[in-house]
N, C-alpha and C positions, 0 to 999 in steps of 0.2 A: 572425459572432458565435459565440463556440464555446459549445457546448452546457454546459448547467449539471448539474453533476455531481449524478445521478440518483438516488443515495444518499439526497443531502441534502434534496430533496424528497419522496422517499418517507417519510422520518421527520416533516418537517414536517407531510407529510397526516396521517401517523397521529397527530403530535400533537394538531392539530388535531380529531382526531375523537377523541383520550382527552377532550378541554377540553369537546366538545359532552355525550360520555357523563357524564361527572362533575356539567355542569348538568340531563342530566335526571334525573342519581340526586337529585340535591335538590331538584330541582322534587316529586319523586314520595317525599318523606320523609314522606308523612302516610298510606302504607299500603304494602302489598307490590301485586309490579306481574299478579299473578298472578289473571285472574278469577277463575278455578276455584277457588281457594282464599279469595278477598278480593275482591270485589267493589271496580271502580274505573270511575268517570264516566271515559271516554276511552281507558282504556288496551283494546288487544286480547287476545287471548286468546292468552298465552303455552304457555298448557298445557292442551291439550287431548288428551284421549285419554289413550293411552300415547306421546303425542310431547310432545317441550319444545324448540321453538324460540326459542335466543337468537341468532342471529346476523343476525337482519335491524333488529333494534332499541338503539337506544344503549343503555351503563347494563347490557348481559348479566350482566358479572361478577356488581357489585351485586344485582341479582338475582336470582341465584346462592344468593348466599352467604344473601339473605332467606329464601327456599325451604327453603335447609338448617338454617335456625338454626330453623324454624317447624317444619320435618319432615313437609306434611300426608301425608296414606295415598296421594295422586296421584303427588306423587313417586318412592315405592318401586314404584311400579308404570311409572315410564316407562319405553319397553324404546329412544325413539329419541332422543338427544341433539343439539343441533348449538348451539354456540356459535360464535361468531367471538373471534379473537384481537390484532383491534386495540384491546387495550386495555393501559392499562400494564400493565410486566410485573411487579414486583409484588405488585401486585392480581392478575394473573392466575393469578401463581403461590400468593399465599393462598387466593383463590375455589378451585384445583383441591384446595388440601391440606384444603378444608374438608368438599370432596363426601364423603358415606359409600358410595365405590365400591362396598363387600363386600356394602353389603344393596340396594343396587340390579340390578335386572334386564337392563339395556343390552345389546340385541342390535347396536345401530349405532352410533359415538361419531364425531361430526365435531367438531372443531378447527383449524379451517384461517382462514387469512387470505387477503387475495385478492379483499375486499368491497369495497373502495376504490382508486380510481384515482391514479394522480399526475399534476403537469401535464401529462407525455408522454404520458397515456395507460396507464401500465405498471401493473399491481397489485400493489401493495402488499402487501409480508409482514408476517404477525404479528408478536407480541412472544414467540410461544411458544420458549423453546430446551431444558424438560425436561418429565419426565413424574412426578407423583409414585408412590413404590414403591407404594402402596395399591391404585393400577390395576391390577395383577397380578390383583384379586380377581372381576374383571370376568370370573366364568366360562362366561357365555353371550357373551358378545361376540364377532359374525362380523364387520362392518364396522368400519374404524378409519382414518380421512381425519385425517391432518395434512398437507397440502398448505402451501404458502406459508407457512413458516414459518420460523424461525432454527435448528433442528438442526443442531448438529456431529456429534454420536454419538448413534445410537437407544437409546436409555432401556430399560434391564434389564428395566423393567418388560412392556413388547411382547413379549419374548421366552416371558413366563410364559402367555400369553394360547393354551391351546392347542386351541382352540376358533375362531382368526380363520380368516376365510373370505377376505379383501380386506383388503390394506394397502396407503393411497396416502401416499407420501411426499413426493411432485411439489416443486418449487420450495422446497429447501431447502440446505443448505450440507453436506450429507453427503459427507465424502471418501472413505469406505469403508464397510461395513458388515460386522456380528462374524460369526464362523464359529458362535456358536451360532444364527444363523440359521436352521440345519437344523433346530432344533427344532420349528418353528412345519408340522408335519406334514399339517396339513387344511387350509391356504393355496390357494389356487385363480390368486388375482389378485394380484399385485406390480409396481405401479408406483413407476419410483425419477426419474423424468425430470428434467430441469433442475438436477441437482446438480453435487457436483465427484467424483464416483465416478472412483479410479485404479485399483482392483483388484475382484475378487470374491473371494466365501470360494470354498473346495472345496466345502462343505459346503451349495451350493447345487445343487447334484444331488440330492440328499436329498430333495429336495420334489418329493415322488412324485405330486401331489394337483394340481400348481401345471399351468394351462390357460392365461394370460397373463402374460410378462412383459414390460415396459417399460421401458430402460436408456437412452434414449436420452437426445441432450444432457448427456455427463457428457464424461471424458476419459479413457476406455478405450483402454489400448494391446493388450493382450491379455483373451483370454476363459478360464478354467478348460476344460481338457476334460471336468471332470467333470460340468459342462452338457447333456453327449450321455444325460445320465441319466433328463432330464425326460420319462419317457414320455407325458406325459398332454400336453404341452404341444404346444398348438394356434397360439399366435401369439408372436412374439417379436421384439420390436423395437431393434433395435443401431445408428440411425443416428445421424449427428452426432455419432459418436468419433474416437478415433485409432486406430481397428484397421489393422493393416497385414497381419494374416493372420488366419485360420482355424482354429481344432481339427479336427480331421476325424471326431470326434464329432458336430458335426453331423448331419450324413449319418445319426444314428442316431436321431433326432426323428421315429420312424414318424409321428406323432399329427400332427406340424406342417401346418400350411394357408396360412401367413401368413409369412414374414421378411423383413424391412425392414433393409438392409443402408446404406442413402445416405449421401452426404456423410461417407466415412471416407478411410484409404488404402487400401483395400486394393490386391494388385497379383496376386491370382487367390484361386481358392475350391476348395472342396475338389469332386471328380467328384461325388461322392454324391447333390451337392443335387440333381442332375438328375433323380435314382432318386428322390425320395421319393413316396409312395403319393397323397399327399392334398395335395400342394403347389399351391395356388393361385394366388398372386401372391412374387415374388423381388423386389424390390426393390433393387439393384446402380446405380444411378443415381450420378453424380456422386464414382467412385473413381477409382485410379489402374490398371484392369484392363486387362494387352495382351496374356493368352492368356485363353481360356476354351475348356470340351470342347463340341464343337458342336452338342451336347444343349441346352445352352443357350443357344448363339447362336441356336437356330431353337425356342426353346419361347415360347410365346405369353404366359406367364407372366412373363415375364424383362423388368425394366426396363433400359435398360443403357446410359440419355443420359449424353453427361459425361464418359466413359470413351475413352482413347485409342484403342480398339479399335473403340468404334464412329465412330469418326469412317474408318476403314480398310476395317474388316473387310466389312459389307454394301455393294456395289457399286450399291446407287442411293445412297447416301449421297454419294459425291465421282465425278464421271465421272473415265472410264481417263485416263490423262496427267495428272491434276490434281498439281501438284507439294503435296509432303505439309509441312507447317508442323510444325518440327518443338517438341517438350516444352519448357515454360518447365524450368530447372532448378531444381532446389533442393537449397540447401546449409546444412549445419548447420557451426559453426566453433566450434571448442573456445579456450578463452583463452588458448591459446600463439599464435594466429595473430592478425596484426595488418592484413590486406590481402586482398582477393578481388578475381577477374576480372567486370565486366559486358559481355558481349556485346550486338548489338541484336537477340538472341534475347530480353532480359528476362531476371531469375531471380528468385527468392526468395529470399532469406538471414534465417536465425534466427543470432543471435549469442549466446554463451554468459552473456553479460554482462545478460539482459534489453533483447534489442534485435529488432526484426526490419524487414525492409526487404525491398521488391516492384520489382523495376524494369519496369516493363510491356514486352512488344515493342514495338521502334523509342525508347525513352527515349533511345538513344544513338546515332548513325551508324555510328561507332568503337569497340572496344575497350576499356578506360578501366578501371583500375585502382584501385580505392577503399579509402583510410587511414582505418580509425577506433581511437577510440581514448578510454576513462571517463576523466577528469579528477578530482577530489577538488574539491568546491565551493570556491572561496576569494571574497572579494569582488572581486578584479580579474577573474574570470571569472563570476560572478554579479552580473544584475540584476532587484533587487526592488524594487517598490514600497514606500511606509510600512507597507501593511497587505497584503503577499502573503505567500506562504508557500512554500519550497523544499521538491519534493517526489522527485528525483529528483538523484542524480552529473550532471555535464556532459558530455555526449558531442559527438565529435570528429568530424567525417567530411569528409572530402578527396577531391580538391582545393576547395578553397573554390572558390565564385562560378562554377563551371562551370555552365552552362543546361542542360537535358535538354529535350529536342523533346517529353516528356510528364511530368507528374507523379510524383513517384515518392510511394509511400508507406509511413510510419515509423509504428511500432510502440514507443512506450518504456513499458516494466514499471517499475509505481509500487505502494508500498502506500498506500490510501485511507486519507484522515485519518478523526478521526473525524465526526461529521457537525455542521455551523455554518452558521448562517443566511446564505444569501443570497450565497451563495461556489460557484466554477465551477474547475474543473479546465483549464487549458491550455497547449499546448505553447510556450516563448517562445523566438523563434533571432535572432540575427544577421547584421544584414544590412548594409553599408556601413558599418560603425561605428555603429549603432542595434540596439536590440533592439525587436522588433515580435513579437505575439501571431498564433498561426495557429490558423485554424477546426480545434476540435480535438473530436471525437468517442471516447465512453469502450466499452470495450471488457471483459465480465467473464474472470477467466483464472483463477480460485481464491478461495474465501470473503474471503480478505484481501490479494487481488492485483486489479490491475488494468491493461487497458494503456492507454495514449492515444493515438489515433492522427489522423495527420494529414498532409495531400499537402504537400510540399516544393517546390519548381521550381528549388534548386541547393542545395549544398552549406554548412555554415557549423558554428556550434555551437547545441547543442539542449538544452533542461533543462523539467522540469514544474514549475509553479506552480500552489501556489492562491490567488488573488483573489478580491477583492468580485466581484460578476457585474458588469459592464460595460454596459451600453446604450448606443449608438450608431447614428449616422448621416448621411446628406450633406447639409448645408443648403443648398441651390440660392438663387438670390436672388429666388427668389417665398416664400419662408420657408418656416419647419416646425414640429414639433411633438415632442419628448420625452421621454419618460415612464420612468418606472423599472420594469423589472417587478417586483423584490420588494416597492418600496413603491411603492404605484400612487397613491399623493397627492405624488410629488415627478415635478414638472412643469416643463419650460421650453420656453416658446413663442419664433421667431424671426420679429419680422414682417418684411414684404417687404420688400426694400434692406436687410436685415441687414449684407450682403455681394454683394459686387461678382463672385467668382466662388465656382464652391462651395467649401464646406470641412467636413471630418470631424469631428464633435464625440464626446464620448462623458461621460458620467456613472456613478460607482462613490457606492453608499451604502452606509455602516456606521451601525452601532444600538449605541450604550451602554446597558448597563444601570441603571434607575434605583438599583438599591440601590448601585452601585459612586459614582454620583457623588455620592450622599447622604452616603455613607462616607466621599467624600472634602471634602465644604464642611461637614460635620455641620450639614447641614441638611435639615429633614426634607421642608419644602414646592418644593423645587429640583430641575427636572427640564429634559432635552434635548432638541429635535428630534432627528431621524436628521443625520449627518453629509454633505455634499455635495460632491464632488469633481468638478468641471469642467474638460474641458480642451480643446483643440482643435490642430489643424492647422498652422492657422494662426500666425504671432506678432503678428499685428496685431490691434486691437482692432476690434468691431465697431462698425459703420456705425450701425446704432439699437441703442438699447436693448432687452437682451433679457431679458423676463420671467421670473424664476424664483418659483415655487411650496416652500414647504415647509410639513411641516404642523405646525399647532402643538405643542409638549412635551405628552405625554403627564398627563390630568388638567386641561389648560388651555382654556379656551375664548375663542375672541374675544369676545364680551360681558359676561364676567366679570373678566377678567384687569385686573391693575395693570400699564398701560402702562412704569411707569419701574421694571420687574423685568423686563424683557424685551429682550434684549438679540441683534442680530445680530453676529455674531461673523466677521472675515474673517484666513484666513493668507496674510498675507506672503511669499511664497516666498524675493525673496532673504533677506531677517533670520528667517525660520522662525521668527516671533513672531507671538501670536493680538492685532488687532486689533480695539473695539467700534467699528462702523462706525454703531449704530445711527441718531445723527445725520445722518450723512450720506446719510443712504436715505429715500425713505418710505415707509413699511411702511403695506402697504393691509391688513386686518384682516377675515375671516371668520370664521364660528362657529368653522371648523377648520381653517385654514387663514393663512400668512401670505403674501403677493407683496412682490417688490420688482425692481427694476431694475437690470442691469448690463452695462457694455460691454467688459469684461474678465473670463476666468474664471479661481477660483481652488478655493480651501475656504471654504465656508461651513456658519455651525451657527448655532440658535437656543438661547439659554440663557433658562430662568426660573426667576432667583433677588435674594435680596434683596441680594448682595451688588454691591458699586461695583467693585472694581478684578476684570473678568471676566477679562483678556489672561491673566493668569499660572495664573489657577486653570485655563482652558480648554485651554494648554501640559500643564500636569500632566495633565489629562484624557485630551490625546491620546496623551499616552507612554504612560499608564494602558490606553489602548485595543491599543499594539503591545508592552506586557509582556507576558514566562513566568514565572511561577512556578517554578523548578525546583530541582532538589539535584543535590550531587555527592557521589560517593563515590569510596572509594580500597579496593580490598577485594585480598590477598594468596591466590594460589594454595594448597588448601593442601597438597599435595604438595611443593611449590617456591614458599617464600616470595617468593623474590628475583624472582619473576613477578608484577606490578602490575596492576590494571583498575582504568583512572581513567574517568569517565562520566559526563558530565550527564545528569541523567533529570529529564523536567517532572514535577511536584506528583505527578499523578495516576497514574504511570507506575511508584512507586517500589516500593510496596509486593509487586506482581507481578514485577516484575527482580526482586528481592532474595532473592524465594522459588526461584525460578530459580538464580540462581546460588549460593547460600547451599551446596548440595549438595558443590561443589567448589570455594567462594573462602569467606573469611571475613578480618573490619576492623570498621571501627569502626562506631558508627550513619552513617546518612546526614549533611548537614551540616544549619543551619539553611537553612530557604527563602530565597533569593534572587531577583532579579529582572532575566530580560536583555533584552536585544532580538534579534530577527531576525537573524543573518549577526553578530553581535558577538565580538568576537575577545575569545579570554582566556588563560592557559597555566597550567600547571601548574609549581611550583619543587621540589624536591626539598631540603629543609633540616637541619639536623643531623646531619650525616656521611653523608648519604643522596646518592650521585647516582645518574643513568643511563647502565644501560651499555651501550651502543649508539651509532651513527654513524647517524643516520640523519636525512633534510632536514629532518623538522620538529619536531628537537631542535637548540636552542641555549644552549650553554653551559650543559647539564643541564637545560632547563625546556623542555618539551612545551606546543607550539601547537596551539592549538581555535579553531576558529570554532563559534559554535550557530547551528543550525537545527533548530526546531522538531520538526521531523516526520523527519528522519535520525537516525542511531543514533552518537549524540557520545559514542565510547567509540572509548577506544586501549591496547593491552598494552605494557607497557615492560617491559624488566630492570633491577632496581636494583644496586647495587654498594656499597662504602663499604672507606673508608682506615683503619677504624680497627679495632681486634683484635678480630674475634669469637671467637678461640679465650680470651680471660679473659673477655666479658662479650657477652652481647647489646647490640645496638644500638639504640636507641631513638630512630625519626627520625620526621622528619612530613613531607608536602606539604601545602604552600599554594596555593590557586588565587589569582590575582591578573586583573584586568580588563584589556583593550589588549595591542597586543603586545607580545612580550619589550622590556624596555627594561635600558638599560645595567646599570643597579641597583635590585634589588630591594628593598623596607621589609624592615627584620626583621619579624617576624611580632609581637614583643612590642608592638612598636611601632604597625606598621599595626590590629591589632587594638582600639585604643583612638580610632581615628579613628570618625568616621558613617558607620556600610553606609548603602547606598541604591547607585543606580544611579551618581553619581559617583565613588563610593570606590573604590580600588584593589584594598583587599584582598575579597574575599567569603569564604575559610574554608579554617582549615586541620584537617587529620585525621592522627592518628597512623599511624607503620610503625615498624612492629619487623622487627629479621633475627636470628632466633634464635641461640644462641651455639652454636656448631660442637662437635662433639662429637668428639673425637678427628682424627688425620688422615685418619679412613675417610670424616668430614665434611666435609674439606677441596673444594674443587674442586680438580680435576686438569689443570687445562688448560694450565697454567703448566709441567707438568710430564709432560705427553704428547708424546713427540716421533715427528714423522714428516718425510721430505723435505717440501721446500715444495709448497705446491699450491695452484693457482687452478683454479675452474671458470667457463667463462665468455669471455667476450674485451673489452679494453679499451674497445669501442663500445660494445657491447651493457650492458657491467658486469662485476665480476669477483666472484666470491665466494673471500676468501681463506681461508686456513688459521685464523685467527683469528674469520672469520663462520662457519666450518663448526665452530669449537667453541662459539658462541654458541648455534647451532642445537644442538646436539647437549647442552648444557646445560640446553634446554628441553623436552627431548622427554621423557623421564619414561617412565614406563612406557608410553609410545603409539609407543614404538622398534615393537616386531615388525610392527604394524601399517603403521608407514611402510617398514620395509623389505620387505613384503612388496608393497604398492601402486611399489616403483622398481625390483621383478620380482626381487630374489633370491628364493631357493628354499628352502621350509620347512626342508630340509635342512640348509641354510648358517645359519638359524636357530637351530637346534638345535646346531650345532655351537660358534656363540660364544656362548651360553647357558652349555656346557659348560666353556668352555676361561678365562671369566671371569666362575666360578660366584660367587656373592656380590660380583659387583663391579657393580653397574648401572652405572655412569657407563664403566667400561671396555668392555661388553659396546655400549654406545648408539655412543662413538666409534670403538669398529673396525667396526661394522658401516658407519656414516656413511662415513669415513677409508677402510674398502675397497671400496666401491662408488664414492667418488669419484674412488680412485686408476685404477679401471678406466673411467670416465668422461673423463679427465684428456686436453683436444686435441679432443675429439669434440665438434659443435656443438648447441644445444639439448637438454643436460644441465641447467643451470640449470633451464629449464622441466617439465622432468619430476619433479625436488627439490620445486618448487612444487606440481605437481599432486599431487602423492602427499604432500604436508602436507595440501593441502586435501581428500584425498580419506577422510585420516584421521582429519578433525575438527578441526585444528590451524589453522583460519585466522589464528588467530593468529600463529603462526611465519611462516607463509606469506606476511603481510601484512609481517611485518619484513622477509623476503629483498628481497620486491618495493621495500620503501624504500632498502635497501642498494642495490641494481641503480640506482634511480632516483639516488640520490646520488653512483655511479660512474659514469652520463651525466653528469651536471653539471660533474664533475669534468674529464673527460675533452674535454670541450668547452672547457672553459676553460683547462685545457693548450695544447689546439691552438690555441685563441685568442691563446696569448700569444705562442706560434711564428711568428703570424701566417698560419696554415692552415686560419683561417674568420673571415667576415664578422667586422668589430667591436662590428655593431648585434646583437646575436642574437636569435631569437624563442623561441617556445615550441618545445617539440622538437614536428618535424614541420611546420610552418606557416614563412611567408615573415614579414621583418619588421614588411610593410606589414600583415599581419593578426595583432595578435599584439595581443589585447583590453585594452583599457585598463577601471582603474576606475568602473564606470559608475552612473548611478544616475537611475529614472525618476523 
C-alpha cells in the first residue's frame, strides 16, 4: 500500500484543530478567556504572573487579540510569550499585527508549531511564514523560538532585535540565510536544523558571542571559512549534509568541545582538529573518510563507524587475509549521456534529469548496461485513472523485463501538489502490458520538491501519480473485511464462499462538494454520499453477496429522510452511463448509514434529491468532479516579438505567472476560464498571416500540440513568421486554441466562436499577436542574406543541425549571445573582438559568433550537445528545448529514410525499445 503523502495529512490535522479552536472561540464569546483579568467558571489561568501561555489551549489567537483590544496593566507587563501557530494563517497574521510589540516588555517570544501530530506520527508545522515589522521594537527580547514553521526568508524584523541571546529556527523551509546576519552581535545560541540551508553568509564569523551552533539536516555543500572566527564557540553541529570537505579554519575553534560531523561526504578533515585544546567528542561517523592523521585514528574522542577506513585501518576490525569488499560507486551523469555501466559491485547513480538509482551488491551476475531515457507525457505512454493526477515526465530504463537477483531502488524528483483530501503520491510502471502501482515512499529534497521512492525488480517505464488513496486487500474464502481509511463509515464485508480462491480487491473514495452539486441541480435541499469505486482481480463475479456500506448524504438521517428522494446510483463501465439501481437493491437504512448488496463491483454513489431523472444529472457530476478550470495565454517576448509563450495555467495559478513573466513577455489579458480534463489534447492555430516557423514534431501544418496535465508546466516557445509585408504595415494576427487533436481543418475563428463553449465545443479562445512593422532594412532579418559555406553539426543518426537551424537559433538569442558564447569556451577576448568588428550590428555580431564556433566544431562528435548545454546554462531553455525537437525530428526522419531502403524492421518502436514493447494506449 503506498504511503499517503504526508503533506496532505499534516494540513488536514491542522485543519482540523483551526475547526476545534474556532468552536471554542465561540463557545467562550460571553467573556475574555483570561482569569486574571475576567474572571471565567472553567477557563484556566492563561496569564499569570509575567507569563502568557497560549499554546497549549485552542482559540490562542482569539485570545490574543481579546487581551489586546482590552489592554489590562498584566499584559504590558508579561515579559514570557508562548503561543502556538496551528492556527489559520490569516488570523494569525492579524492577531500578530494587532500585538503593541513597542510597549510590551518580552524577554522570551515562542511561536512555534509542532503541538499536533499527524497520522504518521510526524509534527505538524504551523501556519507561521512572516513576522510583522513592529517586532523590531521588542528591545529586551533574549529568547525567540520559531521552530516548525513555514519560513522561506527570516523576517527583517529579527535582524533589528540586538539584544537576542537564542534563535531557534528548527523545522522550517529556509534556504539561506541574509548576511546581515552578523548583526545580531550578543547571540550565544543558533539553531537552524531541519531546513533546506545551501549556503552560509560570511558574515557569520561576526558573531563573536555565539557558544552554539546547529546546522544540521539542511543541504550544505560547503562551509565559509570565515566560521574559523567563532572564538567563543563551544559546540557545532554539521551533520546530515553534503559537505565533502573542510575549511581549515576550523582547526582555529580554540573554545570548541563538541563537533558533530556524521552522515556527510566528507573524504578527509583538516590536521588541526587533532590539536584542539578542549576537544571532547569528533564525531566523523558515517563519511566517506580513507585517510586520516593518526592523531585521530588513536584519539578516544573520534567517532569513525561508517568510514572506509575504518573498516581497514584498525586491525581487529577485519583479520589479515580477509579479502577487502571493495566501494559501491557513485556516479553523477550530466544530460548529454544516455547510458551507464552496473557491475555486481552495485552503484549509485544520480541522473541530471531528477532521477536517481542504487543498484545494491550482487543485483547483477554480469555487467549490464542501462538505457534511460524522459519521455514528454502523451496518452499512449500515460495511464490514468478518472480521478488521478500526472505528476512527473516518463522515464525510460532498459533493457526492459531484465530480473535483478536484488531490488534496485528509484528515486524520481516531483514537485508536491498542493494539498487535497484523501489522495497519495505513487510511483505507476509497466509491466507485461499493464500498469500496476508500487509501494512508494516520499522522500523531502527542497521546500517545493520531493522525491518518491520505490524498489523495482526489472526494468520498464516509470511516472508519478496522484490518486484517491486506495484500500486494499486479499479476500481468502473464509471472507473479510474492508474499510476505507479516509472515510472510516464506507465498509464492505465479504462473507465466507465469497470466492472459491483468493483474490485482490481494493477501494478509492472521492468527496464532492456540497455547494458544487447544489450549483449544479439548483437545489438547495440535494446532497451526496462519498463516491465509491470497487474493483478486483478477479473478472468473475462473486460467489455471495457482498455487503457494501455507505454513509448516508451529508444533513440526511435514516429516520427522517424521504425514501423516494434517495437514490443509489451505479456506472456502467461499458456505456460510462450513471445508472438508478435503486429498485433493484434493498437498501437496509440506519440513523447514518445505508447497506446494500452486490455480486459485481463497479461505482457507486448515494444521491438525495427531489429530482426523477438522476443518470444524467450524476454524469454531469462526475466530469464536474475531473474538471480544471484553467486559462491560456499567448504573451510575446519583448525584446523579440516574433518569440511566442503559449500556456495553459489552472484558475489559481494565473495571476502569480503573469507577474513573473510580465518583466520580459507582454499580450493580451489571459482568456476566458475554461474547462478540461486530465491528459486532454488541444493545439494551438496560428490565424491571420501568422505561422510558425519552426520544424519541429509537435508542430503540424503550423498548429502546436498540448496535452494538459494538471500539475506539469503546459507551456511551449514557438517562432512566428508571416508572408505578408511588414515593411508597410504591422501585422495583426491572432492564435486560437481549439480542443482534440490537429484535425484536417480548422473552424474559422468567426465562426467557431458563435457555437456553445463547454467541454464539447471545439473552439476554447482566441488571443491577439501583433509583429511590429520593420523599421528600415536595419530591421529586416538577415538570414536570407548571410552567407557562409554549408554546414551541418551533428550526424544523420543522432540529428543534424543545419545551416538554416543554426540561423533560427541565432535569431533568438538576443542579447544572451556573450553569455552563450562564453558557456561553448570562446574567450573574452574573441568576445570583444566581434563586438568590435560588427559594432552596431547585434544580429551580425550573434551569427559570426555562432557561424565561427560552429565552423570550428564542423565533423567533431558531441558538438550538438555542448550548443544545448550552454543554451541551458545561459537561461535559454527555451532555445535549448527547440534544438532538442529539431534532433528529435531528424531521428524520425532518418529512421524512416532507412525504412524505406528497407534497412530496418517495417514494425518500428519507440526509439530505443523492441516492437513487442512499445506501449499502447491504455486506460485504467
Amino acid at each position: 500500500m503506498a504511503t499517503v503523502l504526508e503533506g496532505l495529512e499534516l494540513e488536514e490535522a491542522a485543519a482540523a484543530s483551526e475547526d476545534a479552536a474556532e468552536d471554542a472561540a465561540e463557545d467562550s464569546a460571553a467573556g475574555p478567556a483570561v482569569e486574571a483579568v475576567d474572571s471565567r467558571p472553567g477557563m484556566p489561568l492563561l496569564l499569570t504572573g509575567n507569563q502568557l501561555n497560549l499554546d497549549l489551549y485552542s482559540g490562542g489567537c482569539r485570545h490574543l487579540q481579546h487581551l489586546c483590544a482590552q489592554e489590562p496593566p498584566q499584559l504590558l507587563q508579561v515579559e514570557f510569550l508562548r503561543l502556538s501557530t496551528h492556527e489559520d494563517s490569516q488570523l494569525l497574521e492579524d492577531t500578530l499585527a494587532r500585538v503593541p510589540w513597542r510597549r510590551l516588555c518580552l524577554r522570551s517570544l515562542v511561536l512555534k508549531g509542532g503541538h499536533i501530530r499527524g497520522a504518521l506520527g510526524a509534527c505538524l508545522h504551523g501556519t507561521l511564514t512572516t513576522l510583522p515589522a513592529g517586532l523590531s521594537g521588542l528591545a529586551s527580547l533574549t529568547h525567540l523560538d520559531l521552530s516548525f514553521n513555514r519560513l522561506e526568508t527570516l523576517p527583517d524584523c529579527i535582524l533589528e532585535l540586538h539584544s537576542l541571546d537564542a534563535l531557534l529556527l528548527s523545522h522550517n523551509c529556509l534556504s539561506e540565510l541574509p548576511e546581515a546576519l552578523g548583526a545580531l552581535s550578543t547571540l550565544t545560541f543558533l539553531t537552524v536544523t531541519h531546513n533546506y540551508l545551501e549556503r552560509l553568509p560570511t558574515t557569520l564569523g561576526s558573531l563573536s558571542t555565539l557558544q552554539r551552533l546547529d546546522l544540521s539536516e539542511n543541504l550544505l555543500d560547503t562551509i565559509p571559512p570565515e566560521i574559523g572566527d567563532l572564538n567563543s564557540l563551544s559546540e557545532l553541529n554539521l551533520a546530515s549534509n553534503r559537505l565533502r570537505n573542510l575549511p581549515a579554519s576550523l582547526a582555529g575553534l580554540r573554545s570548541l568541545q563538541l563537533l558533530i560531523l556524521h552522515s556527510n561526504l566528507l573524504t578527509s578533515v583538516p590536521t588541526g582538529l587533532a590539536h584542539l585544546p578542549l576537544i571532547s567528542r569528533l564525531d566523523l561517523r558515517d563519511n566517506q573518510l580513507r585517510d586520516l592523521p593518526a592523531e585521530l585514528l588513536d584519539a578516544p574522542f573520534v567517532r569513525l563507524q561508517g568510514n572506509p577506513l575504518g573498516e581497514a585501518s584498525p586491525a581487529s576490525l577485519s583479520p589479515p587475509g580477509t579479502p577487502q569488499v571493495p566501494e559501491m560507486p557513485r556516479l553523477f551523469l550530466t544530460s548529454d549521456l544516455d547510458s551507464f555501466l552496473v557491475t555486481p559491485h552495485g552503484c549509485s547513480v544520480t541522473l541530471a534529469c531528477g532521477v536517481r538509482l542504487q543498484f545494491p551488491a550482487g543485483a547483477t551476475t554480469t555487467p549490464v548496461t542501462i538505457h534511460y531515457r524522459l519521455w514528454l507525457p502523451e496518452p499512449g505512454l500515460v495511464s490514468l485513472g478518472p480521478h488521478d493526477f500526472l505528476l512527473s515526465r516518463v522515464l525510460e530504463l532498459q533493457p526492459h523485463g531484465v530480473a535483478f537477483q536484488q531490488d534496485v531502488s528509484l528515486w524520481l524528483l516531483f514537485v508536491p501538489p498542493r494539498a487535497r483530501r484523501c489522495r497519495e503520491v505513487v510511483v505507476r510502471t509497466r509491466s507485461e502490458n499493464q500498469w500496476s502501482d508500487l509501494e512508494t515512499h516520499l522522500e523531502a529534497e527542497a521546500p517545493k520538491r520531493l522525491w518518491a521512492r520505490c524498489q523495482v525488480p526489472h526494468f520498464s517505464w516509470f511516472l508519478v501519480v496522484l490518486r484517491p488513496v486506495s484500500n486494499a486487500c486479499l479476500v481468502p474464502p473464509e471472507g473479510a473485511l474492508l474499510c476505507s481509511s479516509g472515510h472510516p463509515g464506507v465498509k464492505v464485508t465479504f462473507p465466507p464462499g465469497a470466492t472459491e480462491e483468493p483474490r485482490q480487491v481494493s477501494m478509492q473514495v472521492m468527496h464532492m462538494a456540497g455547494r458544487e452539486l447544489r450549483a449544479l441541480l439548483g437545489e438547495p435541499e440535494a446532497s451526496v454520499s462519498p463516491l465509491l469505486c470497487l474493483s478486483q482481480s478477479s473478472p468473475h463475479n462473486f460467489l455471495q453477496p457482498v455487503t457494501v456500506q455507505l454513509p448516508l448524504p451529508p444533513g440526511i438521517t435514516g429516520f427522517s429522510l424521504d425514501r423516494s428522494c434517495l437514490h443509489l446510483l451505479y456506472r456502467d463501465p461499458p456505456t460510462a452511463t450513471w445508472d438508478d439501481i435503486t429498485t433493484q437493491v434493498v437498501l437496509e437504512l440506519t440513523h447514518l448509514y445505508a447497506r446494500f448488496q452486490v455480486t459485481h463491483f463497479s461505482w457507486y454513489w448515494l444521491w438525495y434529491t427531489t429530482k426523477n431523472c438522476v443518470g444524467g444529472l450524476a454524469r454531469k457530476a462526475w466530469e464536474r468532479l475531473r474538471l480544471h478550470r484553467v486559462n491560456l495565454i499567448a504573451l510575446q517576448r519583448r525584446r523579440d516579438p516574433e518569440q511566442v509563450l503559449l500556456q495553459c495555467l489552472p484558475r489559481n495559478k494565473v495571476d502569480a505567472t503573469l507577474r513573473r513573466l510580465l518583466e520580459r513577455y507582454r499580450g493580451p489579458e489571459p482568456s476566458d476560464t475554461v474547462e478540461m480534463f486530465e491528459g486532454e489534447k488541444f493545439f494551438a492555430a496560428f490565424e491571420r498571416g501568422i505561422d510558425v516557423d519552426a520544424d519541429r514534431p509537435d508542430c503540424v501544418d503550423g498548429r502546436i500540440c498540448f496535452v494538459f496535465y494538471s500539475h506539469l508546466k503546459n507551456v511551449k516557445e514557438v517562432y512566428i513568421t508571416t508572408t505578408l509585408d511588414r515593411e508597410a504595415q504591422a501585422v495583426r494576427g491572432q492564435v486560437s486554441f481549439y480542443r482534440g487533436s490537429v484535425p484536417m481543418e480548422v473552424p474559422q475563428e468567426a465562426e467557431a466562436a458563435r457555437q456553445k463553449t463547454g467541454t464539447d465545443a471545439l473552439w476554447m479562445a482566441t488571443l491577439p499577436i501583433k509583429l511590429p512593422r520593420l523599421q528600415g532594412p536595419k530591421g529586416r532579418r538577415q538570414g536570407a542574406d548571410f552567407s557562409l559555406l554549408p554546414l551541418n553539426l551533428g550526424d544523420a543518426e543522432t540529428g543534424f543541425l543545419t545551416q538554416s537551424n543554426l540561423l533560427s537559433v541565432a535569431s533568438r538569442l538576443g542579447p544572451d549571445w556573450p553569455a552563450v558564447a562564453l558557456h561553448l569556451g570562446m574567450s573574452y577576448r574573441e568576445l570583444q573582438r566581434i563586438r568590435h568588428e560588427f559594432r552596431d550590428d547585434l544580429d551580425g555580431q550573434i551569427r559570426h559568433m555562432l557561424f565561427s564556433w560552429a565552423e570550428r566544431q564542423a565533423g567533431q562528435p558531441g558538438a550538438v550537445g555542448v550548443l544545448v548545454k550552454a543554451l541551458e546554462q545561459s537561461d535559454r531553455q527555451d532555445v535549448a528545448e527547440e534544438v532538442r525537437a529539431i534532433l528529435e525530428l531528424g531521428c524520425h526522419k532518418y529512421q524512416d529514410s532507412i525504412r524505406r531502403t528497407g534497412l530496418a524492421p517495417e514494425n518500428p518502436s519507440l526509439p530505443g525499445t523492441s516492437a513487442s514493447q512499445t506501449p499502447e494506449p491504455t486506460q485504467t
